[in-house]
N, C-alpha and C positions, 0 to 999 in steps of 0.2 A: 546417175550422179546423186539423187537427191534419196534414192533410199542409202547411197554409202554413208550420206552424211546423218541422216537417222541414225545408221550401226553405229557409227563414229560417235554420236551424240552419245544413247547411250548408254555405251561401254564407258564415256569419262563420267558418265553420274555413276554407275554402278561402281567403277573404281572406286572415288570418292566417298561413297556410303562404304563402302567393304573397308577402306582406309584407315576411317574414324572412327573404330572401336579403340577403345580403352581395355589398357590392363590395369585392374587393380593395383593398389600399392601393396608392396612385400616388405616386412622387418626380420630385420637378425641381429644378436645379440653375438661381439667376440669380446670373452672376458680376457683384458690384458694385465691382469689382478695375479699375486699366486694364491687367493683364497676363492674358493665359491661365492657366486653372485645369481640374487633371486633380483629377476627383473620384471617391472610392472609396466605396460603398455596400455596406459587409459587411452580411449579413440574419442572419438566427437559425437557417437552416436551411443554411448553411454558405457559402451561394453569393453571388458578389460581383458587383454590378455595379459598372461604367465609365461616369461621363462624361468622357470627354477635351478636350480641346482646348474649352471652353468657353470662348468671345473675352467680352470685357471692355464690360458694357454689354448683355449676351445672358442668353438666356434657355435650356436644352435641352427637349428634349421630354419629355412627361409619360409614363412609365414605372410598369409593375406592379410591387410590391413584395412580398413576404410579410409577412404576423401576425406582430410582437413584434419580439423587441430587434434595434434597427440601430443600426452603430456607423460613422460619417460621417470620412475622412480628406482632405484638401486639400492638392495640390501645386501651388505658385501660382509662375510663371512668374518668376525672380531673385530668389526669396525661401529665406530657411533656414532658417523656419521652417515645420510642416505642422498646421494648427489641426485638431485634432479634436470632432466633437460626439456625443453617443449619443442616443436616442429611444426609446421604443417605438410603436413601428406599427401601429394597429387599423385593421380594415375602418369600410368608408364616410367613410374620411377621406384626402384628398391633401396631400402634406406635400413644402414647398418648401424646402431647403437654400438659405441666400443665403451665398456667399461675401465677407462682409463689408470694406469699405477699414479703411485705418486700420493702426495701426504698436503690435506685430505685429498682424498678420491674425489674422482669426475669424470662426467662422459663427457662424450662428443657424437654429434649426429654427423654420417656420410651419405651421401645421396648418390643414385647413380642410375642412367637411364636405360629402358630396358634395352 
């Protein structure tokens, strides 16, 4: 009885530890714009990603992000305006920049878990 309760012990640790990994956070850019949009993903940890040339009606690919504050810029294709949005960024959740229509232009952040 007392080694079952050993196995039993632990296999709920080793669950547990195997459980609590983290995914990364993921970003993606769907331009709801009819002109191309370059989009800027400053992270927390200093480093910037690029979506560019994102065509109008599109979607880019799903991208790793770091943990914490991102701060979102938008360069929309005959526009003079650049809409910005800020977020923060936790693991196990993917979060979609839409570059919103409409006059002027604006994003929106979506979040969603993995």
């Amino acid at each position: 009885m007392k080694s079952i309760l050993t196995t039993v012990a632990a296999l709920i640790i080793l669950s547990s530890v195997i459980g609590c990994s983290d995914d990364p956070p993921g970003v993606r850019v769907a331009n709801q714009r009819t002109t191309k949009a370059n989009v800027q993903i400053k992270q927390a940890n200093g480093n910037t990603i690029n979506h560019n040339d994102v065509e109008p009606g599109t979607m880019s690919n799903l991208q790793a992000i770091t943990e914490g504050s991102i701060v979102v810029t938008a360069v929309i294709q005959n526009e003079s305006v650049s809409p910005t949005a800020a977020f923060n960024a936790s693991n196990n959740n993917d979060y979609m920049i839409i570059v919103l229509g409409g006059d002027p232009p604006t994003l929106r952040v979506d979040a969603q878990g993995k």
